[in-house]
N, C-alpha and C positions, 0 to 999 in steps of 0.2 A: 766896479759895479756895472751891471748891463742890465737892458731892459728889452723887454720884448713888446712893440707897438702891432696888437691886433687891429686888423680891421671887422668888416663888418661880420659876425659870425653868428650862428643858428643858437640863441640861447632865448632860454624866454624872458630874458631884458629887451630885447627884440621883437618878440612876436606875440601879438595884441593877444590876448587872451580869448576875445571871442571867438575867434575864426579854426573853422574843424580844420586838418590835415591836409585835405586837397586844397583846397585854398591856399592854403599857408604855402604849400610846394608853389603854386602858380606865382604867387608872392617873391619867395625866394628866385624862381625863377629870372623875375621880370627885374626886380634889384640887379642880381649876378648880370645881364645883358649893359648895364649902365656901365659897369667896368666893362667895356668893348675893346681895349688892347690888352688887359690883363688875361685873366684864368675864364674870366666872363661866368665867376659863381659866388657864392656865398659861401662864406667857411664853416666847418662843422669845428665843433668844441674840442675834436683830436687835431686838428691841424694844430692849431692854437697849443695844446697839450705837447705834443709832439717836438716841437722848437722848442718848448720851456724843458722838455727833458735833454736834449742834445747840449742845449747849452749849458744844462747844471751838471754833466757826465763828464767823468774823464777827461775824456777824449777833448774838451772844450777848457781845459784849466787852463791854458796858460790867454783864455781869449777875456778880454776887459775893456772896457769903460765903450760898449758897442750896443749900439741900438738896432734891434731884429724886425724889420717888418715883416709880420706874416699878414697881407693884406691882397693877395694874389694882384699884386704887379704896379698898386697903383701908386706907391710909395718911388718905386722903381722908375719914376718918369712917364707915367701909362697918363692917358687924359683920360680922367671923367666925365662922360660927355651927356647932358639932363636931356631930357624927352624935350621936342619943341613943344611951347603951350600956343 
C-alpha cells in the first residue's frame, strides 16, 4: 500500500468562499512565500493528481508500502518559517 501526503493545494477546502480571484491569487501568493526553501507556491489540484497517477502506472508496480510528499519541499527537510507577529 502507499500513500500520497499532499500539502497545502488550491482547492476550495481551502479558499474562504467570499473572496473574488484577485484576492484569492494575493492569498495564494503570500501562503506559497511561508515555504521559503521549498517551491515557495501553493499546489494546484494537477500536482497532487499528477503523483497519484505515476504511482498507480506501470511503470510504479513493483514500488510499495512508500509515502509521497507532494508538498513542494517541506516534507523534504525545508523549514517553515511564520511571519514575525
Amino acid at each position: 500500500m502507499n500513500a500520497i501526503l499532499p500539502g497545502i493545494t488550491d482547492t476550495a477546502m481551502i479558499r474562504p468562499p467570499e473572496l473574488d480571484d484577485a484576492t484569492w491569487e494575493q492569498a495564494k501568493a503570500a501562503v506559497g512565500k511561508l515555504n521559503v526553501d521549498g517551491l515557495g507556491t501553493v499546489a494546484d489540484p494537477e500536482h497532487i493528481a499528477t503523483a497519484v497517477l505515476a504511482m498507480a502506472g506501470d511503470e510504479f508496480g513493483y514500488l510499495t508500502g512508500v509515502s509521497l510528499p507532494v508538498d513542494g519541499g517541506i516534507a523534504a527537510g525545508r523549514r517553515l518559517l511564520l511571519p514575525e507577529q
